[in-house]
C-alpha positions as CSV (number, residue, x, y, z in Angstrom):
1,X,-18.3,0.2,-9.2
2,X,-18.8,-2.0,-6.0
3,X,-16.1,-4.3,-6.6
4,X,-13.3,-2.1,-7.0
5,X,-14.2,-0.2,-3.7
6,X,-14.6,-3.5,-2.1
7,X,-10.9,-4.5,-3.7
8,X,-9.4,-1.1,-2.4
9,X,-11.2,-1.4,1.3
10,X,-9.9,-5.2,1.5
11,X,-6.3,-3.9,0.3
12,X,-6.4,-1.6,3.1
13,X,-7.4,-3.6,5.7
14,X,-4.5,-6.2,4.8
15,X,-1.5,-3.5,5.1
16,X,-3.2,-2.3,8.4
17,X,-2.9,-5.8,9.2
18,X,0.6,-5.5,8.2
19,X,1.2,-2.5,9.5
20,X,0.2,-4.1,13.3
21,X,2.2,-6.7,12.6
22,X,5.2,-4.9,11.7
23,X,4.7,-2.5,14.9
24,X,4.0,-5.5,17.2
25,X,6.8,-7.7,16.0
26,X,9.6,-5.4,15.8
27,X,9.0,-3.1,18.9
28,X,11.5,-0.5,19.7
29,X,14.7,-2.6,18.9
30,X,14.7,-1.6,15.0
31,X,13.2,1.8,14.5
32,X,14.8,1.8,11.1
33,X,13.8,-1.5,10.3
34,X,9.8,-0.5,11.0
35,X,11.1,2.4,8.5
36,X,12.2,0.2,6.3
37,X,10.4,-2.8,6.3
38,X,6.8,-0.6,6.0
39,X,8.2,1.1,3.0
40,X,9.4,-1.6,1.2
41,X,5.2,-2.9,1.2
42,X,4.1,0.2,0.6
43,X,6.4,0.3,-2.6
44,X,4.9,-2.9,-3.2
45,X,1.7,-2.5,-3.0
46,X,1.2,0.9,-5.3
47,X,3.9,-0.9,-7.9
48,X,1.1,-3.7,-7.7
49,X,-2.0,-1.6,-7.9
50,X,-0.5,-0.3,-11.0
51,X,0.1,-2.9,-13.2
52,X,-3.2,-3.9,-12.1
53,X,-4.3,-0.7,-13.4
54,X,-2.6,-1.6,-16.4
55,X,-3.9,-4.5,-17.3
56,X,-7.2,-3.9,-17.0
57,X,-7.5,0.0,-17.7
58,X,-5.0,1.1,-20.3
59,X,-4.2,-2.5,-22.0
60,X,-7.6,-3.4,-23.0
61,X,-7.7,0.0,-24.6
62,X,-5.2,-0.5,-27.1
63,X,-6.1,-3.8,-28.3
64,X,-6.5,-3.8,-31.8
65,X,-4.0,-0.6,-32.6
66,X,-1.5,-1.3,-34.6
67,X,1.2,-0.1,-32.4
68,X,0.0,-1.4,-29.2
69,X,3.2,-1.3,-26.8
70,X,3.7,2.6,-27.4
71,X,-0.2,3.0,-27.0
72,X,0.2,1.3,-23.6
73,X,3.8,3.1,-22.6
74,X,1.5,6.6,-23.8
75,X,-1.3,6.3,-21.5
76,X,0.7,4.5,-18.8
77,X,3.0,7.3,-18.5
78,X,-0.2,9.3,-16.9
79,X,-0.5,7.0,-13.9
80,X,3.1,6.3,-13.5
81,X,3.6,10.0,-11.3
82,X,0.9,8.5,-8.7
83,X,3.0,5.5,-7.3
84,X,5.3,7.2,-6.0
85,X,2.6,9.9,-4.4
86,X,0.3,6.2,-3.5
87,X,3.4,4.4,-2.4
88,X,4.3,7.8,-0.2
89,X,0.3,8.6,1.2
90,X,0.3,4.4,1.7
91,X,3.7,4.5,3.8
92,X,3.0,7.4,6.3
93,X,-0.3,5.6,7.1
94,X,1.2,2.5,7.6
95,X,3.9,4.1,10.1
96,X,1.2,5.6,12.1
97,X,-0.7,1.9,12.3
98,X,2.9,0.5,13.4
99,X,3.8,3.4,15.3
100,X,0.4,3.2,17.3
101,X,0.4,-0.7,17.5
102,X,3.6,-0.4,19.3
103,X,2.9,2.7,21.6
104,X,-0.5,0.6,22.7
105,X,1.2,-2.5,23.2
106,X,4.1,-1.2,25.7
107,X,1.3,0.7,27.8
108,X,-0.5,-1.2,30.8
109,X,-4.0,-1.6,29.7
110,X,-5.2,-4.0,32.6
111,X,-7.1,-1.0,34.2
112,X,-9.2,-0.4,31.2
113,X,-11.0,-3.6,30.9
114,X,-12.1,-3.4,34.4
């Protein structure tokens, strides 16, 4: 059970890393491309998660069936509803990381560290 926490807390951290990027780099010139560019990774990354999930969920549990392709398109159809819900959750928080990243980078912080 410790791994896949560890895998989901490590995925995280990289799109908030990619998130800060995205803010930092593209600044207030491309509002649409932030939009864009942090959807297109969310999309990615819950597209990715699930055929992780099906490969090492469903598929093993269909091995050995004699029709093994419908037995995987069956129990795949369950998950297949919460990429676009993960790929939407996933997106919002990555615009607020951007969003933020941006908003703290254009203020003048010099009087905070003293």
């Amino acid at each position: 059970m410790l791994i896949p926490v560890v895998a989901l807390v490590a995925c995280e951290a990289d799109l908030t890393l990619a998130a800060c990027a995205i803010g930092l780099g593209l600044r207030r010139r491309h509002n649409a491309l932030t939009f864009l560019a942090s959807g297109a990774i969310a999309l990615g990354f819950a597209l990715a998660v699930f055929l992780v999930w099906m490969l090492w969920v469903v598929a093993p549990g269909c091995l050995g069936d004699d029709s093994s392709l419908s037995c995987v398109g069956g129990r795949a159809e369950s998950g297949l509803p919460l990429v676009g819900l993960g790929a939407l959750g996933q997106w919002a928080w990555m615009l607020v990381v951007a969003l933020c990243a941006r908003l703290l980078s254009e203020k003048n912080l010099a009087h905070v560290s003293g």
